[in-house]
N, C-alpha and C positions, 0 to 999 in steps of 0.2 A: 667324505663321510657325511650320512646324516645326523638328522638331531631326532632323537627320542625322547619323552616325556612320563616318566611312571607315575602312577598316584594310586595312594593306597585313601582309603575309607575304613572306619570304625562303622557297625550298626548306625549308630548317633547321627552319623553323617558327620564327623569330625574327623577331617583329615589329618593320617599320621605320615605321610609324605608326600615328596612331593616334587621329584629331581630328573632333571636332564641329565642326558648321556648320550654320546656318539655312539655309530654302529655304522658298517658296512654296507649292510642291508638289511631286510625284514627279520630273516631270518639269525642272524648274529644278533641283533635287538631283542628277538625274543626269548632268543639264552640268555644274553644279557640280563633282561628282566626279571625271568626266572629264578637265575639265581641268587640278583640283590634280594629277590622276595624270598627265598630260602632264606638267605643269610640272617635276615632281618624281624623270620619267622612271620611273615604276613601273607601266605600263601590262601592260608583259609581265609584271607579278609576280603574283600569287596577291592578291586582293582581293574586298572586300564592301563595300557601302555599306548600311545601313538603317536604318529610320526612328526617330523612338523609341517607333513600336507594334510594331515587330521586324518588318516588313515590308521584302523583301528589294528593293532599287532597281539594284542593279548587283553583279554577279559574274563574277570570272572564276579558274580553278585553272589 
């Protein structure tokens, strides 16, 4: 398994998270991601998800 990284961003530039999670691969990551930012309601917010070889899996400003 790898290690993936999400981060969420406010406007401000104030980060509201900020968490590692394993995944199978890119794709399992990116659902992954998805849905903590569903869950979490931060879909519309500023975010990155990437791997831990800095490979980027989801973005959005």
């Amino acid at each position: 398994m790898k290690a993936y990284t999400l981060t969420v961003y406010e406007s401000s530039g104030e980060k509201l998270l900020d968490e590692t999670f394993e995944a199978e691969n890119e794709k399992e990551a990116k659902k992954i991601g998805v849905l903590r930012l569903q869950d979490m309601n931060y879909q519309y917010k500023t975010y990155r998800c990437v791997s831990s070889l800095g490979k980027l899996v989801l973005f959005n400003r």
